[in-house]
PyMOL Python script that loads the backbone (N, CA, C, O; Angstrom):
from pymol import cmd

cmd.read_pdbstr("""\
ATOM      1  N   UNK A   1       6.351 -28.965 -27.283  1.00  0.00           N
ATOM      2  CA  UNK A   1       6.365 -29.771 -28.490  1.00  0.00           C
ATOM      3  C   UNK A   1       6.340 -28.821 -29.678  1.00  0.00           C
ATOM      4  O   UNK A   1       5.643 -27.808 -29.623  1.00  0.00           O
ATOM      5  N   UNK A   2       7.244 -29.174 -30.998  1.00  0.00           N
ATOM      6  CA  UNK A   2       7.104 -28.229 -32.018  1.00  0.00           C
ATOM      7  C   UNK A   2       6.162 -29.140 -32.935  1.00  0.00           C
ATOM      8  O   UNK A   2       6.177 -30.349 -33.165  1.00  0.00           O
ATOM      9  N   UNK A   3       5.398 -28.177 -33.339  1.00  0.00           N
ATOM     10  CA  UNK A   3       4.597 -28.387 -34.916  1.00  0.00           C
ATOM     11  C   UNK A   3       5.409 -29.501 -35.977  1.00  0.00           C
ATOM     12  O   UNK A   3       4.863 -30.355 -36.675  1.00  0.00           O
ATOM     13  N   UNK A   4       6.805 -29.222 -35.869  1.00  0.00           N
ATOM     14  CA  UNK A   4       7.905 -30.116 -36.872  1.00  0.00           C
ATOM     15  C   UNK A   4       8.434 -31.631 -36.091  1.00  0.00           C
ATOM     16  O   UNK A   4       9.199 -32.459 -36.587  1.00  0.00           O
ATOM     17  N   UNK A   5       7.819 -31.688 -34.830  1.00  0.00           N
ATOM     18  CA  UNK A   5       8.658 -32.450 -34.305  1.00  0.00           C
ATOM     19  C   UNK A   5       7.960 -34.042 -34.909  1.00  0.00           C
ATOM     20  O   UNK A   5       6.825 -34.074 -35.384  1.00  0.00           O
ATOM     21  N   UNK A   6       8.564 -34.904 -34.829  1.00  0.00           N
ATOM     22  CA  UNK A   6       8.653 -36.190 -35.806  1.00  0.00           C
ATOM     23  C   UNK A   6       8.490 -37.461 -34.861  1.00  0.00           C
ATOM     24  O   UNK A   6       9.516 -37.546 -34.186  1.00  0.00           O
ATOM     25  N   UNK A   7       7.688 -38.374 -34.585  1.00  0.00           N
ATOM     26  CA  UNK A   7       7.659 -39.637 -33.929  1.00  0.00           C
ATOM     27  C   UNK A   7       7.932 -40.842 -34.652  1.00  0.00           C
ATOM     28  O   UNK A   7       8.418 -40.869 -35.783  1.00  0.00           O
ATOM     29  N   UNK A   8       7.603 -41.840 -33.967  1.00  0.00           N
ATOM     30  CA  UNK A   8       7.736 -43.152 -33.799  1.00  0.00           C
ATOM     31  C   UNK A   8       7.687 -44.409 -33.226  1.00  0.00           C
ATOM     32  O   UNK A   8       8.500 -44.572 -32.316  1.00  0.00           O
ATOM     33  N   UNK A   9       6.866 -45.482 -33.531  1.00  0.00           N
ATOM     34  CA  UNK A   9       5.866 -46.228 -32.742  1.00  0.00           C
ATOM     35  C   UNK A   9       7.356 -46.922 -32.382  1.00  0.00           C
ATOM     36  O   UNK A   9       8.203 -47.275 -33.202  1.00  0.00           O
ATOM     37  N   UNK A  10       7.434 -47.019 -30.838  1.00  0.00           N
ATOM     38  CA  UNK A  10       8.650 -47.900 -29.987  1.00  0.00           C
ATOM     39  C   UNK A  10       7.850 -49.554 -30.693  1.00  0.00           C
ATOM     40  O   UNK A  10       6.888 -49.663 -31.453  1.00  0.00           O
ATOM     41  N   UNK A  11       8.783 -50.715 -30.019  1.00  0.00           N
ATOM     42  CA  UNK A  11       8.156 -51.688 -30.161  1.00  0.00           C
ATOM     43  C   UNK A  11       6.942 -52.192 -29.404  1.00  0.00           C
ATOM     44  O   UNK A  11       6.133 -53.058 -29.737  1.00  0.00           O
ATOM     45  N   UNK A  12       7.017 -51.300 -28.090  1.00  0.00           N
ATOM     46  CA  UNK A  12       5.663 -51.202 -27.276  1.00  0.00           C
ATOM     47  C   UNK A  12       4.617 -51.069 -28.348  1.00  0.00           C
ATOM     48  O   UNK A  12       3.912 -52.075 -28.435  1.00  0.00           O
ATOM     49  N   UNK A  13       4.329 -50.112 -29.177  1.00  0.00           N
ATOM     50  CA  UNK A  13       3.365 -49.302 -29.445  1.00  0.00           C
ATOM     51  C   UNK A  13       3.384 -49.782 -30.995  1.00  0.00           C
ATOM     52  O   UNK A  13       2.514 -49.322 -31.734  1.00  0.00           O
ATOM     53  N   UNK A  14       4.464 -50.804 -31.584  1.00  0.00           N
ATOM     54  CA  UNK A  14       3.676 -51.669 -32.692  1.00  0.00           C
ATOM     55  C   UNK A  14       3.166 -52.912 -32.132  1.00  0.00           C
ATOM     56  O   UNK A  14       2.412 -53.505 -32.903  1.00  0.00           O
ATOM     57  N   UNK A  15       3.393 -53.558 -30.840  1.00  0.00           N
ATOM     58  CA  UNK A  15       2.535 -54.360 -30.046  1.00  0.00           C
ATOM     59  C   UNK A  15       1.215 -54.419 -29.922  1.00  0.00           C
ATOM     60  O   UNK A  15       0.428 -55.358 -30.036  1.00  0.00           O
ATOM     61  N   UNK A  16       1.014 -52.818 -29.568  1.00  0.00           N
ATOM     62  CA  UNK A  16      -0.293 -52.673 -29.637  1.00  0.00           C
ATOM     63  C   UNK A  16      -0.998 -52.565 -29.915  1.00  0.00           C
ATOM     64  O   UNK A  16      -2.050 -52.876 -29.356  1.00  0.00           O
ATOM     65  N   UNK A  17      -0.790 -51.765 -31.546  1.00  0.00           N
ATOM     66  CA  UNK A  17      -1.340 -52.197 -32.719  1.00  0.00           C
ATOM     67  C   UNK A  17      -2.030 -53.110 -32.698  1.00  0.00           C
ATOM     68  O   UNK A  17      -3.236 -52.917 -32.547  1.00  0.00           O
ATOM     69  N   UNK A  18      -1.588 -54.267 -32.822  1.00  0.00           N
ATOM     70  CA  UNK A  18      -1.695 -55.525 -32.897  1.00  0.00           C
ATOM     71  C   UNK A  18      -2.538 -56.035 -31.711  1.00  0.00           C
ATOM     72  O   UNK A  18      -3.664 -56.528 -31.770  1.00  0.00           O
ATOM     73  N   UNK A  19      -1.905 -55.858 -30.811  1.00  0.00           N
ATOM     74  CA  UNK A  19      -3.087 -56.827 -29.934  1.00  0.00           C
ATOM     75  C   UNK A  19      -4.016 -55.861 -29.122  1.00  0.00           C
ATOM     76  O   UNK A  19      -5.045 -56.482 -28.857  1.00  0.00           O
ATOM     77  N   UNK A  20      -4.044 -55.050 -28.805  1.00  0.00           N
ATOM     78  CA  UNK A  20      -5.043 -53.738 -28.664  1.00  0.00           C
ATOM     79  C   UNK A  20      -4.951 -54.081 -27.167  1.00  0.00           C
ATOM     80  O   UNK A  20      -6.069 -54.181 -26.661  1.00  0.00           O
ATOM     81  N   UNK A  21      -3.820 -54.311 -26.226  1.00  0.00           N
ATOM     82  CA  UNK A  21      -3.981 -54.601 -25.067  1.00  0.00           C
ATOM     83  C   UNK A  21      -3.985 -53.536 -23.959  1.00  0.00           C
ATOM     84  O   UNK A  21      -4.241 -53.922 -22.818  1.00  0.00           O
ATOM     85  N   UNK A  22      -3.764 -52.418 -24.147  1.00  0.00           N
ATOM     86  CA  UNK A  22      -4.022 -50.804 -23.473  1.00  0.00           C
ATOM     87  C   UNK A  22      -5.511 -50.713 -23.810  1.00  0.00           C
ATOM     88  O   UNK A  22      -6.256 -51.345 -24.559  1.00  0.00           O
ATOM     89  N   UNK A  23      -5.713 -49.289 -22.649  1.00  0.00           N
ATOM     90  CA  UNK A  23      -7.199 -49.011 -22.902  1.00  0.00           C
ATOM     91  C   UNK A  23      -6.888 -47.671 -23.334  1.00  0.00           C
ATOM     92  O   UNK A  23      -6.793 -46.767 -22.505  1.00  0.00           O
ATOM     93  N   UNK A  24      -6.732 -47.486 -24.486  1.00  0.00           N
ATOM     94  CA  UNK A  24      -6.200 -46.448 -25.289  1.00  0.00           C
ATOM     95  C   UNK A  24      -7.466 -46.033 -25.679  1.00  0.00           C
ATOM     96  O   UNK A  24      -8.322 -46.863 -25.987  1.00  0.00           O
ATOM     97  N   UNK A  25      -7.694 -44.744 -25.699  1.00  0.00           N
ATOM     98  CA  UNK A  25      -9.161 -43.975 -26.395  1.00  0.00           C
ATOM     99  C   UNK A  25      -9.205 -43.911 -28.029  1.00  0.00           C
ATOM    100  O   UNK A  25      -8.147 -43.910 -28.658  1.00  0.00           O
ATOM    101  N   UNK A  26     -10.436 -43.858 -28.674  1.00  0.00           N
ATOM    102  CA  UNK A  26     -10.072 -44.179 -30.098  1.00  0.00           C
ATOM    103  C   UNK A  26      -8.978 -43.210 -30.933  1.00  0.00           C
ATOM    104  O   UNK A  26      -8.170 -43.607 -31.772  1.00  0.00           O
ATOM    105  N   UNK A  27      -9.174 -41.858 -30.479  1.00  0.00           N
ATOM    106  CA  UNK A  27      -8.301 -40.856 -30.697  1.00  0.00           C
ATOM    107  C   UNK A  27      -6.929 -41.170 -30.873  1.00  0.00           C
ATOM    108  O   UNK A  27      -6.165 -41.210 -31.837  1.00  0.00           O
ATOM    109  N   UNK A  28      -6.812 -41.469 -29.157  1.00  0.00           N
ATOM    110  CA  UNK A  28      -5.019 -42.145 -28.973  1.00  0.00           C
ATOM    111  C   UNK A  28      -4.732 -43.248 -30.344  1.00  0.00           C
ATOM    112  O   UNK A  28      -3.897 -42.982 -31.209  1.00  0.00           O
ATOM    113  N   UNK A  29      -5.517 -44.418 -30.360  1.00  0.00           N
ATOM    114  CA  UNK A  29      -5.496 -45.298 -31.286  1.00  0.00           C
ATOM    115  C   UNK A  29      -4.983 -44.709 -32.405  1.00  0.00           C
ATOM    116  O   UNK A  29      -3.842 -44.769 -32.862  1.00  0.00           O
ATOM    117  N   UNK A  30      -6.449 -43.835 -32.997  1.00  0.00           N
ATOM    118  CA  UNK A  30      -6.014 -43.272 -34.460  1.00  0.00           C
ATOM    119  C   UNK A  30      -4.510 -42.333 -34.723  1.00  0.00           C
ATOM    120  O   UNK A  30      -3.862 -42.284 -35.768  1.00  0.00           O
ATOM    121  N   UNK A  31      -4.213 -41.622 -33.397  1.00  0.00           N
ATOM    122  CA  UNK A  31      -2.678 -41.076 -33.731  1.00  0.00           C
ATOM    123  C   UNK A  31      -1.393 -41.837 -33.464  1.00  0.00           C
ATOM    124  O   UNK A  31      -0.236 -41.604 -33.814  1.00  0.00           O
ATOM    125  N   UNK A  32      -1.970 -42.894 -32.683  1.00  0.00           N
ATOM    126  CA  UNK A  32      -0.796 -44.199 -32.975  1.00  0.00           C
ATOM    127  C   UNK A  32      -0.549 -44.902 -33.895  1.00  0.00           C
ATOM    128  O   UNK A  32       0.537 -45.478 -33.831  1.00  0.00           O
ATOM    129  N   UNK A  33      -1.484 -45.177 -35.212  1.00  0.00           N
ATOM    130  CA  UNK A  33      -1.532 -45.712 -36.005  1.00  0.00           C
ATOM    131  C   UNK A  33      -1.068 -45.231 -37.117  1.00  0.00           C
ATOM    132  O   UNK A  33      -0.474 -45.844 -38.004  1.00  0.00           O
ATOM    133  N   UNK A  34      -1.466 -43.632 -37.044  1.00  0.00           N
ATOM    134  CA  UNK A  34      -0.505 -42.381 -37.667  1.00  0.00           C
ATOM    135  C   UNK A  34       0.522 -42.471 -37.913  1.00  0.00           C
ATOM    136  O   UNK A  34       0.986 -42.571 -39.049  1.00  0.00           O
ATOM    137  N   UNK A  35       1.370 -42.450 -36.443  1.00  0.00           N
ATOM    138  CA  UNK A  35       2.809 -42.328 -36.281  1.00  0.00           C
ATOM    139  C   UNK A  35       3.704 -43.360 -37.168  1.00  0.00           C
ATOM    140  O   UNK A  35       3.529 -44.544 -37.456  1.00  0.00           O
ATOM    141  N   UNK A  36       4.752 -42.410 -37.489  1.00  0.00           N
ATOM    142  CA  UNK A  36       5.368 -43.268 -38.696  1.00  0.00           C
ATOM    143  C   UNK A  36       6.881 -43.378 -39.129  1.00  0.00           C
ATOM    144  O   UNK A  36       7.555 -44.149 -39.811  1.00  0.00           O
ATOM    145  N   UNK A  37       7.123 -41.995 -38.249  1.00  0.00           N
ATOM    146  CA  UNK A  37       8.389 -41.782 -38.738  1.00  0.00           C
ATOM    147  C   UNK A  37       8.764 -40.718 -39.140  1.00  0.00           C
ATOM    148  O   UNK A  37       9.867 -40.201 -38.964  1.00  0.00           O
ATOM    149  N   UNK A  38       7.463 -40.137 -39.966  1.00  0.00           N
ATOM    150  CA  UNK A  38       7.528 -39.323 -41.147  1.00  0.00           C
ATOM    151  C   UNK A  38       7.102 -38.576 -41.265  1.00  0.00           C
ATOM    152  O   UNK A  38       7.629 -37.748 -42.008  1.00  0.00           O
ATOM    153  N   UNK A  39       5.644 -38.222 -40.551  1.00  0.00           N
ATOM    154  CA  UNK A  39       4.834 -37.229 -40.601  1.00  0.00           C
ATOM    155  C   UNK A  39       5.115 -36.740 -38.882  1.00  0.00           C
ATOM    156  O   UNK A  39       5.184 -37.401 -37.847  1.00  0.00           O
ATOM    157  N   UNK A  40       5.247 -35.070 -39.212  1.00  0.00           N
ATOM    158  CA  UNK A  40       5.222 -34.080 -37.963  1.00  0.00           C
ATOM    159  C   UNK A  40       3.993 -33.960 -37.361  1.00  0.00           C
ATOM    160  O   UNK A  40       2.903 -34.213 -37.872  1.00  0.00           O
ATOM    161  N   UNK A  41       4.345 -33.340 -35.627  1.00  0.00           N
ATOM    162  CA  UNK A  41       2.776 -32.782 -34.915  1.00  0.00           C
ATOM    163  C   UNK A  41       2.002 -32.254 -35.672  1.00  0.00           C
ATOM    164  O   UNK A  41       0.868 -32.559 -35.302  1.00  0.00           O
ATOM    165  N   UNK A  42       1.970 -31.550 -36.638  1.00  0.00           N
ATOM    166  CA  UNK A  42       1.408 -30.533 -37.346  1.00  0.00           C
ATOM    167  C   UNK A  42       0.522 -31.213 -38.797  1.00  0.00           C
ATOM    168  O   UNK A  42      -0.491 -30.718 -39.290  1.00  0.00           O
ATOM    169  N   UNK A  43       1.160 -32.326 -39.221  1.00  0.00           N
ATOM    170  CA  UNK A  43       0.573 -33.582 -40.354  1.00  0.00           C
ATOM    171  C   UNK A  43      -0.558 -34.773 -39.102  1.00  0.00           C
ATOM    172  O   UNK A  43      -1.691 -35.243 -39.203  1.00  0.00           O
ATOM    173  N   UNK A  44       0.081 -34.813 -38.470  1.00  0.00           N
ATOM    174  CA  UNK A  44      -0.581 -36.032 -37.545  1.00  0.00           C
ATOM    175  C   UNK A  44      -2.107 -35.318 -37.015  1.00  0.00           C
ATOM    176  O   UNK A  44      -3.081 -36.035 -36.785  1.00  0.00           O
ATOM    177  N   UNK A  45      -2.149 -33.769 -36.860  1.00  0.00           N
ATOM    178  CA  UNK A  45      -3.253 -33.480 -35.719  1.00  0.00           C
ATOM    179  C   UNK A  45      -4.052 -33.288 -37.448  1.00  0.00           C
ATOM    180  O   UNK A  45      -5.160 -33.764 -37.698  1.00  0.00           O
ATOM    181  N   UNK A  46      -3.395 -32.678 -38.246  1.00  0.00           N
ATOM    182  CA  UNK A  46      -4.601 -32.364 -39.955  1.00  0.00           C
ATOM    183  C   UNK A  46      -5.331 -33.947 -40.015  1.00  0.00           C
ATOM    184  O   UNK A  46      -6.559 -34.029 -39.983  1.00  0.00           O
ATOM    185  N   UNK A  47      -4.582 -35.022 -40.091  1.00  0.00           N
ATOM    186  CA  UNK A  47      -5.204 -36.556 -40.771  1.00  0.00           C
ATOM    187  C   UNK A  47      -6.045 -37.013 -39.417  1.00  0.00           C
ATOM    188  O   UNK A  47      -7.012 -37.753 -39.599  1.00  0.00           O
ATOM    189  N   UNK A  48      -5.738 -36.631 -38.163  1.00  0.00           N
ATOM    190  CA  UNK A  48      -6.148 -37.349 -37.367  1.00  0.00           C
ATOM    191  C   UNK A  48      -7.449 -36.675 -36.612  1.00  0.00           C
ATOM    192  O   UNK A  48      -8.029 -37.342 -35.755  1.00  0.00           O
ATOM    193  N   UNK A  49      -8.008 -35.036 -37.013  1.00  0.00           N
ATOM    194  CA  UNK A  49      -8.844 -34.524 -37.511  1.00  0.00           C
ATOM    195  C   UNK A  49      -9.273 -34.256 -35.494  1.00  0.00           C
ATOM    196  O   UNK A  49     -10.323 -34.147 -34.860  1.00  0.00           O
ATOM    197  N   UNK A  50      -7.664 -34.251 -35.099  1.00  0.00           N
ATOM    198  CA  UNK A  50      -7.462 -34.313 -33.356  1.00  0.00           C
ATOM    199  C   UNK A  50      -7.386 -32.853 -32.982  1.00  0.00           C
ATOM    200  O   UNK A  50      -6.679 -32.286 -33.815  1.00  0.00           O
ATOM    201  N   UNK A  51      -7.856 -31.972 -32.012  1.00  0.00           N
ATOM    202  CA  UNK A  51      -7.716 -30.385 -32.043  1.00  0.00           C
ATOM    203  C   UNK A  51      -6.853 -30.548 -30.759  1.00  0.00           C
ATOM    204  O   UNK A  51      -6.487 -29.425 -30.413  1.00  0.00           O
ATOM    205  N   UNK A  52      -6.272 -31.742 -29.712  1.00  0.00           N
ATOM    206  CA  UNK A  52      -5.972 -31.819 -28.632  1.00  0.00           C
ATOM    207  C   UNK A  52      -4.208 -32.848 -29.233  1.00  0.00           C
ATOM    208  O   UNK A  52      -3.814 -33.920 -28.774  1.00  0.00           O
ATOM    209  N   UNK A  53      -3.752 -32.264 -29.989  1.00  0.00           N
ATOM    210  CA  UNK A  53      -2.930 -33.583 -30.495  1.00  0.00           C
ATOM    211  C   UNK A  53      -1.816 -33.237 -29.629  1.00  0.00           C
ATOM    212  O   UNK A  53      -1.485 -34.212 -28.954  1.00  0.00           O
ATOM    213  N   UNK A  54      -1.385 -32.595 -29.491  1.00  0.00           N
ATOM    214  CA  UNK A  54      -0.399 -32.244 -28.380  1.00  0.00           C
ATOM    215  C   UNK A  54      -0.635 -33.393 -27.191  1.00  0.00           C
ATOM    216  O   UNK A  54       0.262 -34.111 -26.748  1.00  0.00           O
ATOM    217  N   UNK A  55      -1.815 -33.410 -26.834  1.00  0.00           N
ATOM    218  CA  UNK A  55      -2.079 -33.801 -25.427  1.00  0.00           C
ATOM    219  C   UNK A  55      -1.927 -35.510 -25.345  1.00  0.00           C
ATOM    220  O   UNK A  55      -1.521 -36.202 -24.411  1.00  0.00           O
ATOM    221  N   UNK A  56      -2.437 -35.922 -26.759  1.00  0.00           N
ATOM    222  CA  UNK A  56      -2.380 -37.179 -27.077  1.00  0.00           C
ATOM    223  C   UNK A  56      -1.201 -37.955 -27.385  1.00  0.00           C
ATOM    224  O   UNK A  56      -0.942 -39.124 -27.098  1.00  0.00           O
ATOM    225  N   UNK A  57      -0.247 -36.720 -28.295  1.00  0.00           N
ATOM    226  CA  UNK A  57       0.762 -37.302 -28.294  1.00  0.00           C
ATOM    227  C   UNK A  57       1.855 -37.384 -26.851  1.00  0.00           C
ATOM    228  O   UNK A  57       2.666 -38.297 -26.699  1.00  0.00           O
ATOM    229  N   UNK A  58       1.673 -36.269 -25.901  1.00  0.00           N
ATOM    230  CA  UNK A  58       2.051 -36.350 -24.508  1.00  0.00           C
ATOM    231  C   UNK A  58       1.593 -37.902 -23.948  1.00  0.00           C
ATOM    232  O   UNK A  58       2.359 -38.656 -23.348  1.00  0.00           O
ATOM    233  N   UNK A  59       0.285 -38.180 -24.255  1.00  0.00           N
ATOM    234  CA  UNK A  59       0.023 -39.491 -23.401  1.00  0.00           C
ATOM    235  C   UNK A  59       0.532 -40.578 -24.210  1.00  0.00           C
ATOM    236  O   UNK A  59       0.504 -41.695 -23.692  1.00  0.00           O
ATOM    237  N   UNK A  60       0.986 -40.461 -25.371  1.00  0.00           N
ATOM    238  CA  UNK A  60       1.306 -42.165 -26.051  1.00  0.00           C
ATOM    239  C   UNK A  60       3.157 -41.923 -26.022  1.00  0.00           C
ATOM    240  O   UNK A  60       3.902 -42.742 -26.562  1.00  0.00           O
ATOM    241  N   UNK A  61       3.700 -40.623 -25.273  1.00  0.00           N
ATOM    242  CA  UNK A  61       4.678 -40.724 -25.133  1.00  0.00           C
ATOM    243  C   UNK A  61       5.083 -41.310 -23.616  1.00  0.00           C
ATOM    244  O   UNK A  61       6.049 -42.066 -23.509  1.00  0.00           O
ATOM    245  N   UNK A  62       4.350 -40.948 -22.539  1.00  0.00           N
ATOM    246  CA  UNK A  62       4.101 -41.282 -21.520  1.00  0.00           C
ATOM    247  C   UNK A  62       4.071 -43.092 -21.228  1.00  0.00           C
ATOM    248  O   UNK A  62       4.575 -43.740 -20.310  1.00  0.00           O
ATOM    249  N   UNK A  63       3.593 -43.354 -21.933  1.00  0.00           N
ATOM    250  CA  UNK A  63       2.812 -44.520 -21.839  1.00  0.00           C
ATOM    251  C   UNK A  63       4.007 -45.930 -23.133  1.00  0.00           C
ATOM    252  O   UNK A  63       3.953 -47.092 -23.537  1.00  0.00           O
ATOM    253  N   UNK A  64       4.611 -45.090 -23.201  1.00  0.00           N
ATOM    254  CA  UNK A  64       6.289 -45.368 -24.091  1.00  0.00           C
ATOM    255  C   UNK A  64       5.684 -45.980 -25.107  1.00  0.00           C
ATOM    256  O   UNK A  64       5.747 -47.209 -25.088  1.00  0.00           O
ATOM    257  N   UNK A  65       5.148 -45.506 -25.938  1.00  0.00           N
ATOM    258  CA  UNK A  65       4.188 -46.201 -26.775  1.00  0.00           C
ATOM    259  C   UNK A  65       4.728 -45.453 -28.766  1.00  0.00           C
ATOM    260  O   UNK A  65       4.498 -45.968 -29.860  1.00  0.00           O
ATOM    261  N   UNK A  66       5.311 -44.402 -28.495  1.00  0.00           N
ATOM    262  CA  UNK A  66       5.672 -43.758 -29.097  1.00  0.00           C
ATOM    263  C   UNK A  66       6.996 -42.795 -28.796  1.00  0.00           C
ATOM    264  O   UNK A  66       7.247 -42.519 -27.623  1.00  0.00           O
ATOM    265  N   UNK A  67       7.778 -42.326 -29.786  1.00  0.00           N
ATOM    266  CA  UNK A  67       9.283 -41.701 -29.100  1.00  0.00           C
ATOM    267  C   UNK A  67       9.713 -40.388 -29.788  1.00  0.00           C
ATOM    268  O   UNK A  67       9.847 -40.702 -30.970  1.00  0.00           O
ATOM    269  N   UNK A  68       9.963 -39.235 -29.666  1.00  0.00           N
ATOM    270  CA  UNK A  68      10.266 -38.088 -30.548  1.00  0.00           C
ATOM    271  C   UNK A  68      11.876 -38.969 -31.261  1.00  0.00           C
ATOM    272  O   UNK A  68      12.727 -39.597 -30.630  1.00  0.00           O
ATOM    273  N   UNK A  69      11.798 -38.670 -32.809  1.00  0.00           N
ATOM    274  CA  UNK A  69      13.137 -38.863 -33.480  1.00  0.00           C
ATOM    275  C   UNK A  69      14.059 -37.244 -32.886  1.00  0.00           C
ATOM    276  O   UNK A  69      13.875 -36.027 -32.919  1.00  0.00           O
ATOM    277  N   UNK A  70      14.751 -37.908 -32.545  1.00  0.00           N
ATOM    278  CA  UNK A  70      16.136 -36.529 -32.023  1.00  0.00           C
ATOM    279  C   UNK A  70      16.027 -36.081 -30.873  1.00  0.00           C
ATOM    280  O   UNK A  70      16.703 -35.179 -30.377  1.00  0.00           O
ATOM    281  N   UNK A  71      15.069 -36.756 -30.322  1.00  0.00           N
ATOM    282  CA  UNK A  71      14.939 -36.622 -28.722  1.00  0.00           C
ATOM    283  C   UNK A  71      14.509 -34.993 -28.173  1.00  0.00           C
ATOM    284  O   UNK A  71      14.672 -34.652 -27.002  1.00  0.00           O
ATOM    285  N   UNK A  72      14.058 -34.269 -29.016  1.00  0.00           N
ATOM    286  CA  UNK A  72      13.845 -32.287 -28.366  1.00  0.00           C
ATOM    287  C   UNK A  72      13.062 -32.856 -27.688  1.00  0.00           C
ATOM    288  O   UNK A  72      12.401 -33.895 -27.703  1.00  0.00           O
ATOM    289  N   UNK A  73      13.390 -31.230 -26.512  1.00  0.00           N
ATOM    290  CA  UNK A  73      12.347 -31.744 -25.206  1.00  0.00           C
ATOM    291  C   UNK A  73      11.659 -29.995 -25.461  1.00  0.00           C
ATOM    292  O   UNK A  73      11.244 -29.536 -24.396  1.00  0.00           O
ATOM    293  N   UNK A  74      11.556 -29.364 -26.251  1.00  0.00           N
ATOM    294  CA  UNK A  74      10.570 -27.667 -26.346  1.00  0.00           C
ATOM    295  C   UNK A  74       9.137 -27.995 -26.409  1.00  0.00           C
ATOM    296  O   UNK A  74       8.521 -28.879 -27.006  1.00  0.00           O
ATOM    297  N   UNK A  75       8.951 -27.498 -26.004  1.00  0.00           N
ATOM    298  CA  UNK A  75       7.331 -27.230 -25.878  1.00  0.00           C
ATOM    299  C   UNK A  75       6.661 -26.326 -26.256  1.00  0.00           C
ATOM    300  O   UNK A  75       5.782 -26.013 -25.453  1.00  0.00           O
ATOM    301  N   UNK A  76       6.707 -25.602 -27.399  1.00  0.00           N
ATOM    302  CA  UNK A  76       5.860 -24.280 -28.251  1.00  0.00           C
ATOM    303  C   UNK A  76       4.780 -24.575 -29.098  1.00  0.00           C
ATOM    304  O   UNK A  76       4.208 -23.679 -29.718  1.00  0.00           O
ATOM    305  N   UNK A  77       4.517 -25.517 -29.163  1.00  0.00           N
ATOM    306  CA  UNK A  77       3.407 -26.129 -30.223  1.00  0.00           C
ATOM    307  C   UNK A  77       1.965 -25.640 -29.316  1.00  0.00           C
ATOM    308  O   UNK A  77       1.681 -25.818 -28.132  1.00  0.00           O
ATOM    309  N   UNK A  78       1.400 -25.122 -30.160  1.00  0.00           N
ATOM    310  CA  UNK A  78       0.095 -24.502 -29.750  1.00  0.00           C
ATOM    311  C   UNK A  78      -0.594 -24.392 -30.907  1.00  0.00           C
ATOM    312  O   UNK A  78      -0.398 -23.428 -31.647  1.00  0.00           O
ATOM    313  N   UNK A  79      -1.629 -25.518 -31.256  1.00  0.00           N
ATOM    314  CA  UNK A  79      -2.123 -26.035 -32.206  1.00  0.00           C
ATOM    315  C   UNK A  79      -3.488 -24.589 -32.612  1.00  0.00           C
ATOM    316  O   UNK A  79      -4.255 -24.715 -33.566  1.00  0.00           O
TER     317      UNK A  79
END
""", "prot")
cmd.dss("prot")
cmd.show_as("cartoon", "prot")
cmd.util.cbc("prot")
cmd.orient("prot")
């Protein structure tokens, strides 16, 4: 994952927002709620005050809850 790379809540993951039906940890929560479009790995782990954001954003991608814009698949981000 790069520091620049950019997400976005799928319609899964503005669902859930909303009805809180995953057992998402508050963490996960708070960087789902983050996600925007707009702000990079590197903006999301500063606001979300996350030292593991990599890992989180791995699981809310997993969990199709969230989607990289431009689809990169690198992995150098080392927070």
């Amino acid at each position: 994952m790069k520091a620049n790379d950019i997400f976005h809540k799928t319609s899964r993951g503005l669902s859930e927002i909303g009805s809180r039906t995953s057992t998402l940890s508050i963490k996960q929560r708070r960087v789902l709620i983050l996600v925007n479009g707009e702000k990079d790995a590197a903006t999301l782990k500063e606001l979300s005050l996350c030292d593991n954001i990599v890992e989180i954003l791995d699981s809310l991608l997993r969990l199709g809850l969230i989607e990289r814009i431009g689809g990169g698949a690198a992995y150098d981000y080392a927070p």
